[in-house]
C-alpha positions in Angstrom: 50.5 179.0 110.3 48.0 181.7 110.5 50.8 184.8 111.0 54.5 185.4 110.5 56.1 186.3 113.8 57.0 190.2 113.1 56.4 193.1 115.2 53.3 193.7 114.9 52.4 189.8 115.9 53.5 190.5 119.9 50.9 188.4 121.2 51.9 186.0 118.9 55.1 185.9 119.8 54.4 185.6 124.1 52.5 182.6 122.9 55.7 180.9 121.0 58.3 181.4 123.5 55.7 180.3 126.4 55.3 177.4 124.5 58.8 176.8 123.5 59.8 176.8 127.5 57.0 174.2 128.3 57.9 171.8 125.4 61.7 172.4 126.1 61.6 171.6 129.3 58.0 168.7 129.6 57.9 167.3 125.4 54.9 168.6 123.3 52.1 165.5 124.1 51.8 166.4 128.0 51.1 170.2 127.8 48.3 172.0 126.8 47.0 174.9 124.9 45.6 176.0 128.0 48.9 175.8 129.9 50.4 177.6 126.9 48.0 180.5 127.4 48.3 180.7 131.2 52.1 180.8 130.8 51.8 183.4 128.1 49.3 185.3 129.8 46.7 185.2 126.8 43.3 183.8 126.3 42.7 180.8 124.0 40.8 183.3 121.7 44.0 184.4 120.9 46.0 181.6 120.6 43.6 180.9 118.1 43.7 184.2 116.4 47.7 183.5 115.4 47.4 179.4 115.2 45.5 176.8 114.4 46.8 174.1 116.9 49.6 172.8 118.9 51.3 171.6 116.3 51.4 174.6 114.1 53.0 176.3 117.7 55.4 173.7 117.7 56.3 174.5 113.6 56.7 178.1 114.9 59.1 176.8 117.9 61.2 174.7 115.6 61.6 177.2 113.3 63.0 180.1 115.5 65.4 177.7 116.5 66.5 177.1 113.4 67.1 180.7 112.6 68.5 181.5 115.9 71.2 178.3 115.4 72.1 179.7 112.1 72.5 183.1 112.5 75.3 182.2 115.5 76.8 179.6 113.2 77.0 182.4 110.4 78.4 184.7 112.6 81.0 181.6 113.8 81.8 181.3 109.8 81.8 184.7 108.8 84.6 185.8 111.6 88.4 186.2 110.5 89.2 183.3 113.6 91.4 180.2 112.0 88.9 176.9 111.0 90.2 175.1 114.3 89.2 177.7 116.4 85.9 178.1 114.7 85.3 174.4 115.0 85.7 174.7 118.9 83.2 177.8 119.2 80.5 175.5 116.8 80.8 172.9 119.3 80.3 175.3 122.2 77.0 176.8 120.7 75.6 173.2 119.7 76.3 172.3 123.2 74.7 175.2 124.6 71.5 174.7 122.2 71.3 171.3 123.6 71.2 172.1 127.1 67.5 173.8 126.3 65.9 170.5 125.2 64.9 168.4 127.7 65.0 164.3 126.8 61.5 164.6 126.6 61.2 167.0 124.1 64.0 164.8 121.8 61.7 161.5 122.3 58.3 163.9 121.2 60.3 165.3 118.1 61.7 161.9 117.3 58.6 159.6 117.4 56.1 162.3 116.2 53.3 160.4 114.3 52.2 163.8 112.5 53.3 164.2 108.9 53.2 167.6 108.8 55.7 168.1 111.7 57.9 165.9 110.1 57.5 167.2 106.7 58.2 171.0 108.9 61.1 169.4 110.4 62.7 168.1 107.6 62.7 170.9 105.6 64.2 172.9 108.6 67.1 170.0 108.6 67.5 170.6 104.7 68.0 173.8 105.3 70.8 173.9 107.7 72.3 171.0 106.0 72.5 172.6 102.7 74.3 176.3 104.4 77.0 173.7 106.2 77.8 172.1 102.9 78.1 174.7 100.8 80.9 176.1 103.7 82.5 172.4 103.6 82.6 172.8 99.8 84.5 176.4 100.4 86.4 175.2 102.8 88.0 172.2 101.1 88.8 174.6 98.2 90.6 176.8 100.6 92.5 174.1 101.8 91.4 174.4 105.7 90.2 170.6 105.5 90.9 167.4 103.9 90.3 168.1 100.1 89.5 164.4 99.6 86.6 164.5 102.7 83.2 163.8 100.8 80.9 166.4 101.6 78.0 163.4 100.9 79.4 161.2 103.8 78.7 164.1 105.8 75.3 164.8 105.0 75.2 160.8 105.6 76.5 160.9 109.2 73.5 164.0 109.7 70.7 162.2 109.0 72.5 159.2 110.7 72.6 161.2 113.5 68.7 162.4 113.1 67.9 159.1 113.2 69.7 157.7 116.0 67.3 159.9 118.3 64.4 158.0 117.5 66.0 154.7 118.7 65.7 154.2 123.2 68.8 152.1 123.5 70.7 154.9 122.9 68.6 157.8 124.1 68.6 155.4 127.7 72.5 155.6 127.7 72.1 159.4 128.6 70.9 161.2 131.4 70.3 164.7 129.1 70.3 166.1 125.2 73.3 167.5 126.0 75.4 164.8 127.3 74.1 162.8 123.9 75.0 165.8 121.7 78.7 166.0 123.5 79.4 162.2 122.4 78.2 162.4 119.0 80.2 165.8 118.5 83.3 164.7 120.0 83.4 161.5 118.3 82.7 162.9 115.0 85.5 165.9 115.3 87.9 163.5 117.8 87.3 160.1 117.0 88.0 157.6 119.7 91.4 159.2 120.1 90.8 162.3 121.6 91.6 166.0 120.5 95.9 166.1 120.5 95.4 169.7 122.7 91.8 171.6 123.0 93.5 175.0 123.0 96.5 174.3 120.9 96.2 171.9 118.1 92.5 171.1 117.9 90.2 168.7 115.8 
């Protein structure tokens, strides 16, 4: 990426979020750096100027999400509420993260043939991964969760998870990101069961 996404770099930053509506909403392969430029209301000269292509706009996407996701989920952590209730307010943000991405967007980012994007997305996913188990690893020593929980079996069910998105079968079962990202987080705080009381007891 040619510039970091400061102040100074407003153009720059037109260009990103123009681009991170279009592939949210229509998947990276059918829009265009044109498109990009109308919606932003720049010229291709500079588009250029900040990146090289469409894939280094789509790094520059992926990782203000990124920041944007931690930053709530930091703020979620870092408040004096009780783990249960901070469990419920993590599942509200992923769900409303997951309302942005369109299906189309999920089967772009999944299937992406480009090693750089997924060398950029996986260091993104290491990222996030390694903030949420160093807070299971407090956590457990605070005795919030189940001290014998292996933090390792959750990094396992992530990247289970990551993977699962690149497979049609299940993507077909669901008419939106969101609805998939409900199951998978219900399942994985409820079970099959069900949560006892949503408001009272929790996960």
């Amino acid at each position: 990426m040619k510039t970091m996404l400061d102040a100074k770099s407003k153009k720059a930053r037109q260009v990103v979020q123009a681009a991170r509506d279009l592939f949210m909403r229509h998947g990276r392969r059918r829009i265009s750096v044109e498109e990009i430029c109308r919606k932003a209301g720049v010229s291709k000269v500079t588009f250029y100027k900040y990146f090289e292509n469409k894939s280094d706009v789509l790094k520059a996407v992926m990782g203000e999400i990124v920041r944007e996701g931690l930053a709530r989920y930091r703020a979620i952590m870092d408040s004096p509420a009780p783990f249960r209730e901070k469990v419920l307010a993590i599942i509200e943000m992923k769900l409303a993260q997951s309302e942005e991405a369109g299906m189309e967007f999920i089967r772009d980012l999944a299937s992406h043939p480009d090693p750089e994007i997924a060398s950029h997305v996986f260091g993104l996913k290491e990222r996030s991964l390694h903030e949420f188990m160093d807070d299971l690893k407090t956590l457990q020593a605070s005795g919030e969760i189940r001290p014998d929980l292996k933090p390792e079996f959750v990094s396992y069910l992530y990247d289970l998870i990551l993977e699962s998105i690149k497979n049609d079968r299940l993507l077909n079962l669901y008419p939106s990101s969101k609805d998939l990202t409900a199951e998978w987080i219900n399942f994985l705080f409820y079970g099959i069961v069900g949560p006892r009381s949503r408001s009272g007891e929790g996960p």
